[in-house]
N, C-alpha and C positions, 0 to 999 in steps of 0.2 A: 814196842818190843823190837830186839834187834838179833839177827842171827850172829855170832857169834865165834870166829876159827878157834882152836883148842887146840895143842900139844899136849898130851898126858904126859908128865912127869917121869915117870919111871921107865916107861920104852918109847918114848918121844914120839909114839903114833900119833897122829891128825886123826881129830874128831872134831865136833861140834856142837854146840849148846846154846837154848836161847836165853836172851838178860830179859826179865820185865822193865816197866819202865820206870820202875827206880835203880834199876841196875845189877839185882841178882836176878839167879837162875832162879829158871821156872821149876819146882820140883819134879811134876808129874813127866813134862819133857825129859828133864834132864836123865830120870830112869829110864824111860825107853831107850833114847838116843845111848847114853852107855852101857844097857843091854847091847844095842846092834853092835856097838863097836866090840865088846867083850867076845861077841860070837861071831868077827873080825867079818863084819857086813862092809863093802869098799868105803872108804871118806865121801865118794862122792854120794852116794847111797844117804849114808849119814845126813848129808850134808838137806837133800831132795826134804827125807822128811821133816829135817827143823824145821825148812819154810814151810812147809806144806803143815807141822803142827804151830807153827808161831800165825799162821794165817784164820787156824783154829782155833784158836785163844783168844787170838785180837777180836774174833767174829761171838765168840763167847762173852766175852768183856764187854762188846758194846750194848749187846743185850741183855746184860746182867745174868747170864747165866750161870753155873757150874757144872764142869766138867764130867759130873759122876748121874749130872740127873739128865741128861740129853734125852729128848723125845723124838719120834721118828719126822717130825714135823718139823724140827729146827735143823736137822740133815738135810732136807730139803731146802728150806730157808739158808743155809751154808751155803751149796749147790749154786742156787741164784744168784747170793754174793758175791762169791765167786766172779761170776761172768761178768760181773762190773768191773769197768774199768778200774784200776785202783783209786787214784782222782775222786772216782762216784763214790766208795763205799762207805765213806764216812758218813754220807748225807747234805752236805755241805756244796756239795754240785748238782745242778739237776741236767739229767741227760733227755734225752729227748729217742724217742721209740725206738727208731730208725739208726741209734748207737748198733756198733759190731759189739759182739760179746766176747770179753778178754781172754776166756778159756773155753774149750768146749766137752 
């Protein structure tokens, strides 16, 4: 997934949207993120939660989730992931205990 700069068409405002990784927009994203800008939330504002939902998605994705059925247990599962280094989250690196945590 990739975030995404955006010019809207018509009043040339900067907004923001995520691509999946075949290269369109994510729909569920894309309605939020153009709600905020609609109710003229700042770009950078915009900008904070695409990653923060493209981070959400990616973390959905690898564990085969869907967005509409979230459990309070995969929030926390999120949470954890999170604090991985990016590096670690795929699974593909192993960290060792004594790793800092990338967010707190």
């Amino acid at each position: 997934m990739l975030v995404q700069r955006v010019l809207m068409p018509a009043s040339s405002l900067e907004s923001w949207t995520v691509l999946g990784d075949e290269g369109g927009i994510v729909e569920p994203i894309e309605r939020y993120l153009s709600y905020l800008t609609d109710i003229e939330r700042s770009p950078n504002t915009v900008k904070a939660y695409a990653h923060d939902l493209k981070d959400w998605f990616v973390f959905l994705g690898r564990r085969g989730l869907d967005w509409r059925e979230v459990r309070l247990e995969d929030l926390g599962e999120f949470v954890a992931w999170l604090r991985l280094p990016p590096s670690g989250r795929d699974g593909r690196v192993a960290l060792l205990p004594s790793a800092e945590h990338h967010c707190g």
